[in-house]
C-alpha positions in Angstrom: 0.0 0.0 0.0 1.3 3.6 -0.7 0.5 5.9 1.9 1.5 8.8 0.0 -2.2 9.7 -1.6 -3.6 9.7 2.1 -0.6 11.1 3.8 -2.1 14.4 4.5 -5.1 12.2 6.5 -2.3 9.8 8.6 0.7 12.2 9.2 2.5 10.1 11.6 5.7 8.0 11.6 5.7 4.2 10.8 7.1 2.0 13.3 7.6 -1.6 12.9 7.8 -4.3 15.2 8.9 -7.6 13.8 7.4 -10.9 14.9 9.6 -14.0 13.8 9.8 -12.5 11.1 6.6 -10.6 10.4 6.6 -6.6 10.3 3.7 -5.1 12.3 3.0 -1.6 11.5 1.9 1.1 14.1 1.4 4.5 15.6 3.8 5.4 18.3 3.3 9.4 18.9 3.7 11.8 21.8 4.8 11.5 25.3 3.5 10.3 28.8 1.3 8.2 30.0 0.9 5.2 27.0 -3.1 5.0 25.2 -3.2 2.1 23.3 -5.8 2.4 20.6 -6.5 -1.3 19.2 -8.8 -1.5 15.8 -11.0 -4.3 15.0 -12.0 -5.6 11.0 -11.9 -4.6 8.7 -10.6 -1.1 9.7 -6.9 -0.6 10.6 -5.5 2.1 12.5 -6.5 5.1 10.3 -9.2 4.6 12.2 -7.7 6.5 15.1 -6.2 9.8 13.6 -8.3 12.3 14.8 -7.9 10.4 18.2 -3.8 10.1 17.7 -3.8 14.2 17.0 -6.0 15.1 19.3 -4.4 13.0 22.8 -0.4 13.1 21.6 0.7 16.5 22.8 -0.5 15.1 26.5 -0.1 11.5 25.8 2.0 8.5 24.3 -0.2 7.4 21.9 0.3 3.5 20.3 -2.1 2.4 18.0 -0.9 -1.0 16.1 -2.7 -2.5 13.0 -3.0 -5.8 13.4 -1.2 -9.1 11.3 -2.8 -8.7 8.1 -4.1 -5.4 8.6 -3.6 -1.9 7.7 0.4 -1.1 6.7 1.6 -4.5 8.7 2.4 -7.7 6.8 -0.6 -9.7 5.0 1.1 -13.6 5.8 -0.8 -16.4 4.4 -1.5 -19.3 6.8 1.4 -21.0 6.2 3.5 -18.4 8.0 0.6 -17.0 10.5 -2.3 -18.3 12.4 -5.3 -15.4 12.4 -6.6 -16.5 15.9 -7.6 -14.2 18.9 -5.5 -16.2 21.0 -2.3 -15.4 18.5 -3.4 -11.4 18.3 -3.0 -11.3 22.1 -0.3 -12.9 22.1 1.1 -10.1 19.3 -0.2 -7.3 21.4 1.7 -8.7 24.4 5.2 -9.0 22.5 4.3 -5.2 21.0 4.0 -3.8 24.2 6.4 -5.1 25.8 8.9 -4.5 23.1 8.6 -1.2 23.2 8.2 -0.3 27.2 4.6 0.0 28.0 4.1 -2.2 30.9 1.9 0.0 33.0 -0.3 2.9 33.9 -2.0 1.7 30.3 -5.6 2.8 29.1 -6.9 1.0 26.5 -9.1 2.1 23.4 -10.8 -0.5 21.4 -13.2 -0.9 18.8 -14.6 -4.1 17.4 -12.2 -7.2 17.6 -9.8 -4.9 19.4 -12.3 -4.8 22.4 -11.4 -8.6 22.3 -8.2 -8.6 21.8 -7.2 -5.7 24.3 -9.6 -6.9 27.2 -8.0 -10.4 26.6 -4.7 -8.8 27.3 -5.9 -6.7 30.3 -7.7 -9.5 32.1 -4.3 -11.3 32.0 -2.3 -8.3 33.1 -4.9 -6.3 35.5 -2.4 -4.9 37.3 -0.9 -2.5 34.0 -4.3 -1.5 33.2 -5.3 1.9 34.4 -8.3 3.4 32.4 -10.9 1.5 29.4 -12.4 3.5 26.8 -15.1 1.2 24.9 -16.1 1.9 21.2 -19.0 -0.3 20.2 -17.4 -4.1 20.6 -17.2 -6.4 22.7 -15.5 -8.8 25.2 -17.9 -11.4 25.8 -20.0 -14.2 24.2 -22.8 -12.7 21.8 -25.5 -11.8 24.1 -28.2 -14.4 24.3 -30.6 -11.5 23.3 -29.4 -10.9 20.2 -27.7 -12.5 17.1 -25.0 -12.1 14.9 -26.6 -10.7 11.1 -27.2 -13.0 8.4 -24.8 -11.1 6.1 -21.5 -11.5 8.2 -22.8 -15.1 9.1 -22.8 -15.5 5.0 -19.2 -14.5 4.9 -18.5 -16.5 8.4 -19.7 -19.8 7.1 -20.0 -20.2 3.5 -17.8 -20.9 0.5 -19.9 -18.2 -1.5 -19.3 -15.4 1.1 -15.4 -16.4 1.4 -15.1 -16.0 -2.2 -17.0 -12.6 -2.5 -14.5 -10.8 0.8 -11.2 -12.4 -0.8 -12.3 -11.9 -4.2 -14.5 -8.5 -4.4 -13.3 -7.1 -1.0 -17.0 -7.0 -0.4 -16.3 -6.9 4.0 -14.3 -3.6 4.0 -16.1 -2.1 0.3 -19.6 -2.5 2.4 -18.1 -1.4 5.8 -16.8 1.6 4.3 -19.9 2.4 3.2 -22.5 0.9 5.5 -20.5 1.0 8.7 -20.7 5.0 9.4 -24.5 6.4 9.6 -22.9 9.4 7.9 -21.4 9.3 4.0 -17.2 9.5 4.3 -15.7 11.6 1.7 -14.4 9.4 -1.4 -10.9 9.7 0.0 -11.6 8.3 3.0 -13.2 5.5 2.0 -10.6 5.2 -0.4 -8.0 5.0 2.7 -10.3 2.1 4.7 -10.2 -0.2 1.8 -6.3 0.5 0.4 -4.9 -1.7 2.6 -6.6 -4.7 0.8 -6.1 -4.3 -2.7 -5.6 -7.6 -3.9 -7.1 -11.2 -3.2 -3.9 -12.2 -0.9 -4.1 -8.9 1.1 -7.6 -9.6 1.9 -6.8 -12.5 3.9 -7.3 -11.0 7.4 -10.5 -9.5 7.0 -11.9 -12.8 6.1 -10.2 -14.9 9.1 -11.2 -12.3 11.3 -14.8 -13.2 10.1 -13.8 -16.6 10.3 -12.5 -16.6 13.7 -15.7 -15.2 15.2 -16.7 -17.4 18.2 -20.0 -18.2 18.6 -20.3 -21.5 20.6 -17.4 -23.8 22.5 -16.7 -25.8 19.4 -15.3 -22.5 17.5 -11.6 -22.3 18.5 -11.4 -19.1 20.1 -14.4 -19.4 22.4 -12.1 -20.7 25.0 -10.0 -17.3 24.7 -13.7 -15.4 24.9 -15.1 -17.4 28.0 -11.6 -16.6 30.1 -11.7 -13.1 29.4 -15.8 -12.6 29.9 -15.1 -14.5 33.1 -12.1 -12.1 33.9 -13.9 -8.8 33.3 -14.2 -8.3 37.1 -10.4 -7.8 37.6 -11.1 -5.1 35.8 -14.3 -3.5 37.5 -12.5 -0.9 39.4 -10.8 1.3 36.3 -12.2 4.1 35.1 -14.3 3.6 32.1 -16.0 5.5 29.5 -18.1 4.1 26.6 -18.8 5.9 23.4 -21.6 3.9 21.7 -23.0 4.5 17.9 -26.4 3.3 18.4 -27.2 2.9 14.7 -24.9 -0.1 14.7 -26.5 -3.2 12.8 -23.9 -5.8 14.5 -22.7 -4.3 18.2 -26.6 -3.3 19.2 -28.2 -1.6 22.3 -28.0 -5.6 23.6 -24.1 -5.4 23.5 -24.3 -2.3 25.3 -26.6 -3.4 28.1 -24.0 -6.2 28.8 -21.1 -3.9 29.0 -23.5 -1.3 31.6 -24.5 -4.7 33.5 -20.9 -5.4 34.1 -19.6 -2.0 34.7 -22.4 -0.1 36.0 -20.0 2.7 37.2 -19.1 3.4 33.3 -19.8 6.8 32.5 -21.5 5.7 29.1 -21.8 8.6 26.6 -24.7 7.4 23.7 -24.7 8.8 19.9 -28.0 8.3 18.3 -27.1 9.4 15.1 -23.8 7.3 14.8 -23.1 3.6 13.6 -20.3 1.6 13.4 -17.8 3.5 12.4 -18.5 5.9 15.3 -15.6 7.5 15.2 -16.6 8.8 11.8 -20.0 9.6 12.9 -18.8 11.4 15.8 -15.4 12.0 16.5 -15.6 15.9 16.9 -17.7 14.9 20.0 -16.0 11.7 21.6 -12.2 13.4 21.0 -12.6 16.2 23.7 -14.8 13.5 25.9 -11.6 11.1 25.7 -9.6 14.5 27.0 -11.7 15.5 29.7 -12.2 11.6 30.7 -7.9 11.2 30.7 -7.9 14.1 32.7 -10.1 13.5 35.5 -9.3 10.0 36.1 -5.4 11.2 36.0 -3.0 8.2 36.1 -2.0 7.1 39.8 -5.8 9.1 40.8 -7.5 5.3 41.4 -7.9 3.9 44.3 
C-alpha cells in the first residue's frame, strides 16, 4: 500500500515491530502516560487519527494495525495463524517490546475490544483506564444474534469468495459501517490496505474466527476473558456507543452497563459503526476531559 495519496489524512511515523519474522505496523506518537488504541475488522488504525492528533501533545499514543491489517504484513497461513488467542499474544510482544508495561488505558473498537480486554484481564495490574467503542468482550448476548450477512461471509464458501475476491467486507463497511457518508478519499483510505485477493486475507479470518459456541476455536479465549472482566471492575471507564450499529446493538451495550455499572456511558443516536466517523468531533474532547479527571495514579 502507498501511503502517499492519504498522507495528509495519517501524518505520523511508521514504526515496525517484527514478529519472527513478520513486520507489524503502528502509531507510536507523543509522550506520557501510553493510550493504546486497538482497531477491529476490517478497519486498521486510520481509524484513530483524529484520536492520535488530538491526545499526543498530552499522551504517548500506540495504535498498532494488526497481522494482516492496515500497513503491517498480509502472511498467508502457512506463516501466520489469524486467531484471537495469536493477536493477544502479538499485542503482548508489541507492548512489551517497546516499554509499555503499566499505567495503560486501552481504546478498542470491534475485535480490538477482544483482543485488548484479553490482554488486560491477564495483566490487570498494567491497566489503568478502558475506553469502549462499540465491541465487545464477551460471548454474543443471548438477546441478540449475529446478522445474516456476516454469518454468510462467516460460514459459506460463497461469502469467502466474495470478501477475498470482491473485498465485499471492508467495500460494504466503508460504506455501511458510518451512519454518515465519508468523503471518497476516506473511504478510499479504509479499503487500500486490501487491494488484492492475498491482502484480503485478514478481513476474512477475522470473520472466520468469530466465536460463537465452545466448538469454534477461540471461544475458550472469549469465555476466560468474559469470566475475567471483574479484575477489571474498578478502572475508570468511558463508553462511546454508535447506536445505529446493525452488529454491536443496544444488547451489546446493556452487557457492557451490567458489568460495569459505574461506566460513564456517553450514547450517539445518530452514529453507527464507524463511530468514530460519525462522531469523532464529540468523543475526542470527551476522551480528553475523561484522561484528565481520572489522571494516572488518581484510582484507588
Amino acid at each position: 500500500m502507498r501511503l502517499e495519496p492519504i498522507r495528509h489524512l495519517f501524518p505520523f511515523e511508521n514504526r515496525f515491530h517484527n514478529h519472527s519474522g513478520l513486520r507489524q505496523h503502528y502509531v507510536d506518537e507523543g509522550f506520557g502516560a501510553p493510550v493504546v488504541m486497538l482497531h477491529g475488522n476490517p478497519t486498521w488504525s486510520f481509524m484513530y487519527r483524529t484520536l492520535i492528533a488530538g491526545l499526543r501533545g498530552a499522551y504517548r499514543v500506540i495504535a498498532p494495525d494488526h497481522i494482516g491489517c492496515g500497513l503491517s504484513d498480509k502472511p498467508d497461513d502457512t506463516r501466520y495463524a489469524y486467531t484471537l488467542d495469536r493477536r493477544v499474544r502479538d499485542l503482548s510482544d508489541l507492548l512489551e517490546s517497546i516499554g509499555v508495561t503499566r499505567d495503560v488505558t486501552l481504546v478498542v473498537h470491534d475485535w480490538g475490544g477482544l483482543i485488548g480486554l484479553a490482554w488486560a484481564v491477564r495483566h490487570p495490574e498494567r491497566v489503568e483506564r478502558l475506553v469502549i467503542l462499540n465491541t465487545a468482550a464477551f460471548p454474543i448476548p443471548a438477546s441478540t444474534r449475529l446478522p445474516l450477512s456476516i454469518r454468510l461471509c462467516r460460514d459459506t464458501a460463497l461469502g469467502a469468495f466474495c470478501v477475498r475476491r470482491f473485498n465485499l467486507f471492508s467495500v460494504a463497511a466503508s460504506h455501511l459501517a458510518p451512519r454518515h457518508r465519508l468523503r471518497a478519499e476516506i473511504r478510499r483510505a479504509y479499503t487500500a490496505p486490501y487491494d488484492s485477493w492475498a491482502n484480503r486475507i485478514a478481513t476474512l479470518r477475522f470473520v472466520q474466527d468469530i466465536p460463537l459456541g465452545p466448538a469454534d476455536r477461540s471461544f475458550a479465549v472469549v469465555r476466560e476473558t468474559a469470566e475475567g472482566l471483574e479484575s477489571l471492575r474498578s478502572r475508570p471507564m468511558m463508553i462511546c456507543w454508535g447506536e445505529r450499529d446493525f452488529v454491536f446493538d443496544r444488547h451489546f451495550l446493556d452487557e457492557w452497563m451490567q458489568r460495569f455499572p459505574s461506566a460513564d456511558v456517553h450514547r450517539f443516536p445518530d452514529a453507527g459503526h464507524y463511530v468514530l466517523e460519525d462522531a469523532g468531533d464529540r468523543i475526542v474532547p470527551l476522551v480528553r476531559s475523561f484522561l484528565v479527571a481520572h489522571s494516572v495514579g488518581t484510582r484507588v
